[in-house]
N, C-alpha and C positions, 0 to 999 in steps of 0.2 A: 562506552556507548550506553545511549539511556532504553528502555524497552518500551516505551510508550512512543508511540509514532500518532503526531498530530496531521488530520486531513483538511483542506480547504474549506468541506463543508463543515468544518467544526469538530469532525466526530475526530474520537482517541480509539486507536487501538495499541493494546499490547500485545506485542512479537512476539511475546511468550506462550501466548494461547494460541495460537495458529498452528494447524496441525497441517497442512498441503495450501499449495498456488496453484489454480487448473492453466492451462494455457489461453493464449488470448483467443478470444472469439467473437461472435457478431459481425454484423455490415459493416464495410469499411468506413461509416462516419460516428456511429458509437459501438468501437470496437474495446472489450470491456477482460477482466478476468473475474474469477471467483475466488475468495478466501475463506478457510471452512478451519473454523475455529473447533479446538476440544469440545463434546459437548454437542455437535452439530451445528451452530449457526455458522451461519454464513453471510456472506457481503461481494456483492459487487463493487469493485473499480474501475473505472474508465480511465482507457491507454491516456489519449488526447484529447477529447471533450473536455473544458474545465467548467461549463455553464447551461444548462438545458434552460428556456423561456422561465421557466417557471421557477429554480432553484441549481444551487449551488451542486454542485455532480461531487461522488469521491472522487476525484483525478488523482493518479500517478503512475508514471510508464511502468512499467511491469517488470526491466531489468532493473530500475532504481528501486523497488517496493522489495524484490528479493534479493540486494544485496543488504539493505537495511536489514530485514528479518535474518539472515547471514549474521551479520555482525551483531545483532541479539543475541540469535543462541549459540552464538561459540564466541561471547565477549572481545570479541577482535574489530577495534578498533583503526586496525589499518587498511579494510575492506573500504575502496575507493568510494566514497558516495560524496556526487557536486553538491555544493556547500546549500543551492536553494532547498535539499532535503534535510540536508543534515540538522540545518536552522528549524527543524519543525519536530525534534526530538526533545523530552524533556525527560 
């Protein structure tokens, strides 16, 4: 399993730098989590939104983002993840 995980709006994150997932939160139509990288930064994800008017949104559900980060840092390979995620690791 590769540790760079690619997001629709373009951006890369590596799974290896992520230190905690908060749970999901916000209004039921941009219901989002937070990722809090070593370091402090941090990043929003949107559950379902994959589009806001104006730009491309990070989208991905929240049990796919942390079985991906799962199978980064304990290099296992056989943590289920559907192939349209799997296809956006490099």
């Amino acid at each position: 399993m590769n540790r760079v995980l690619h997001l629709p709006d373009g951006s890369d994150i590596n799974l290896l730098l992520i230190t905690d997932v908060s749970p999901i939160g916000g209004d039921k139509d941009w219901q989002r989590y937070v990722v809090n990288f070593i370091g402090g930064q941090k990043i929003e994800i949107y559950e379902k939104r994959k589009y806001s008017e104006t730009q491309i949104l990070k989208q991905m559900p929240r049990i796919d983002f942390i079985k991906a980060w799962t199978a980064a840092i304990t290099n296992n390979d056989n943590i289920y993840l559907p192939q349209e995620y799997r296809d956006k690791f490099s």
